[in-house]
C-alpha positions as CSV (number, residue, x, y, z in Angstrom):
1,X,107.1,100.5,58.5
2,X,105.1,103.8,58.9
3,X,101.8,102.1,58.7
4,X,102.6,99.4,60.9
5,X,103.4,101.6,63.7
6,X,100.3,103.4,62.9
7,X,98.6,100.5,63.3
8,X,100.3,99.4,66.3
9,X,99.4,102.7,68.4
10,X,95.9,102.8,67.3
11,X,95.4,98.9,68.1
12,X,96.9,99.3,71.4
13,X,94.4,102.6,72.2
14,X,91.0,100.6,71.0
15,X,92.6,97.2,72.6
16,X,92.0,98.8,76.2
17,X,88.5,99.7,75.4
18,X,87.8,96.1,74.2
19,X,88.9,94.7,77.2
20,X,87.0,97.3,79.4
21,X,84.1,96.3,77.1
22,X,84.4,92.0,77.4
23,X,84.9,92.7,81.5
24,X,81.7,94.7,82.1
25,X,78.9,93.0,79.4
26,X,76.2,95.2,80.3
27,X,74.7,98.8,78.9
28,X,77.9,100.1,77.3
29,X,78.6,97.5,74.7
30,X,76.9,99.1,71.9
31,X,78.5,102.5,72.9
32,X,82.6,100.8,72.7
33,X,81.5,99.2,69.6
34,X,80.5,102.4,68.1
35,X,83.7,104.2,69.3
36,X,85.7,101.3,68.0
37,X,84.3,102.1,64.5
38,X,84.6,105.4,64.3
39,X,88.3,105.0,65.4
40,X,88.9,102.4,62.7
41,X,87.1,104.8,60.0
42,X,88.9,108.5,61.2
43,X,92.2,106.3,61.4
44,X,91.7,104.8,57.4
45,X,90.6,108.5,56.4
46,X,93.7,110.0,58.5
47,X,96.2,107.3,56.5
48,X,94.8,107.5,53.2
49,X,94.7,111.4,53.4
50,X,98.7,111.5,54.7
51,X,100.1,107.8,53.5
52,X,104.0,109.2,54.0
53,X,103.6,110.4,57.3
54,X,103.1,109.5,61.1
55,X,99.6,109.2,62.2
56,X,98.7,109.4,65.9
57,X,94.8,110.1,66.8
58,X,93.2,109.2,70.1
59,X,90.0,107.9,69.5
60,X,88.4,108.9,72.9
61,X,89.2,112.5,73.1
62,X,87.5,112.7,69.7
63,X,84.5,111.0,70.8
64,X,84.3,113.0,73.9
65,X,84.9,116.3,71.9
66,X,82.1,115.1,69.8
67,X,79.6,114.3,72.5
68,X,80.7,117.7,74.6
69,X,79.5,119.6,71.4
70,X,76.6,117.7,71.1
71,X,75.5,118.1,74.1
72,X,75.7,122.0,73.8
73,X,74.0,122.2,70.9
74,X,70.5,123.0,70.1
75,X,68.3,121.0,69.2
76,X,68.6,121.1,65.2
77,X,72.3,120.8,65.7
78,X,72.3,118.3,67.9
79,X,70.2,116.7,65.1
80,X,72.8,116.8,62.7
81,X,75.4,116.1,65.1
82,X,73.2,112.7,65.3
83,X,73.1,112.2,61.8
84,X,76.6,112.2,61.0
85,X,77.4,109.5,63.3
């Protein structure tokens, strides 16, 4: 039951950005896709990490977090900032 809702909530977060994504076409397409991964793979790591519990993450703060950093950052952190992702 847990994991359902789990799922549910993060289906219906990335669900809005897929329909953003199939409206527009154009230059941000490879940038949803890559969100929509990275949601998918936090959200696994989150569930296997705490599989008797509630899990709630929103996927664009954390990629907005992510990019506010990198965008601070020198240049070798903003390297590795790259290369995580």
């Amino acid at each position: 039951m847990t994991q359902k809702v789990c799922l549910l909530t993060l289906f219906l977060a990335v669900s809005t950005t897929f329909q953003a994504s199939a409206q527009n076409g154009g230059p941000y397409d490879a940038l949803v896709n890559d969100n929509t991964r990275f949601a998918f793979k936090f959200f696994h790591q989150s569930l296997a990490e705490t599989s008797d519990t509630n899990v709630i993450i929103a996927p664009t703060a954390l990629s907005a977090d992510f990019a506010f950093l990198q965008n601070g950052a020198e240049t070798k952190a903003r390297e590795e900032i790259l290369q995580a992702f």
